[in-house]
C-alpha positions in Angstrom: 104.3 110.8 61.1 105.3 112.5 64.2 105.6 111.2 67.8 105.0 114.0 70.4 104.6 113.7 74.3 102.1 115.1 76.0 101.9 115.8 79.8 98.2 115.5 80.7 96.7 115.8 84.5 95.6 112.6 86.2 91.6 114.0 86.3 91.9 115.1 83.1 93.1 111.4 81.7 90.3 109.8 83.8 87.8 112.7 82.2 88.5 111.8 79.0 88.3 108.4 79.5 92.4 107.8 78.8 92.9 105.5 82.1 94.2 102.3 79.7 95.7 103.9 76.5 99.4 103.7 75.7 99.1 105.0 72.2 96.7 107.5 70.9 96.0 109.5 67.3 95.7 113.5 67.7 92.6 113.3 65.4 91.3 110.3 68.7 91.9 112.5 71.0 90.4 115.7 69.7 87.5 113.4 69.2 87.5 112.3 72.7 88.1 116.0 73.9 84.9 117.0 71.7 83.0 114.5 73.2 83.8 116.2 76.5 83.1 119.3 76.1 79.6 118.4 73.9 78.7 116.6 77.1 79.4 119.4 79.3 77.6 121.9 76.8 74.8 119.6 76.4 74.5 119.7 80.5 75.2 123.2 81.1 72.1 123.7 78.6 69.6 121.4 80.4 70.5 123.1 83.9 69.8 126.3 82.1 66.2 125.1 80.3 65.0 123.4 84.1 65.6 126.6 86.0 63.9 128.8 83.0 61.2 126.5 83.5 61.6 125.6 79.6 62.0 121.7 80.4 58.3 121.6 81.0 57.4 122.6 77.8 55.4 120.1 75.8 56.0 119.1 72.1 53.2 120.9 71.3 54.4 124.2 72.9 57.8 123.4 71.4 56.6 123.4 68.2 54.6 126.7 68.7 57.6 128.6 70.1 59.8 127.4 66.7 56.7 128.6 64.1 56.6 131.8 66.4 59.8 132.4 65.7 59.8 131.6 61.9 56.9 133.4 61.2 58.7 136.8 62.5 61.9 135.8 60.7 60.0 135.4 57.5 58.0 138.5 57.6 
C-alpha cells in the first residue's frame, strides 16, 4: 500500500467531517465525499420539489402521478 499526501482546504476538512483524523483510507474518504455530495443532492432536490409546489403532494397523489406515468410507458 501507498501513502500519499493530500492538501485539503480548512472548510472542506470541517465539511467532510475530517476535523480529528490523522490517518484515512481512499475508499473512507470517497465514502465521506459521497456522503457529501448525496446530502447536498438530496437538498438541492427538496428546495426544487417545495417551490414546484410538489412537497404538498399526498401519498395518494404520489402514487397516482407514478401509475400515470407507468401506464404511458407501458402502452
Amino acid at each position: 500500500m501507498k501513502t500519499i499526501t493530500l492538501k485539503i482546504k480548512e472548510s472542506d476538512i470541517s465539511k467532510f467531517g475530517l476535523e480529528n483524523i490523522d490517518s484515512l483510507y481512499f475508499n473512507d474518504l470517497v465514502s465521506k465525499i459521497g456522503n457529501e455530495l448525496t446530502l447536498q443532492a438530496l437538498k438541492a432536490a427538496q428546495k426544487a420539489a417545495k417551490s414546484a409546489g410538489l412537497s404538498k403532494l399526498t401519498e395518494d397523489e404520489i402514487n397516482s402521478e407514478i401509475n400515470e406515468i407507468r401506464n404511458e410507458s407501458s402502452s
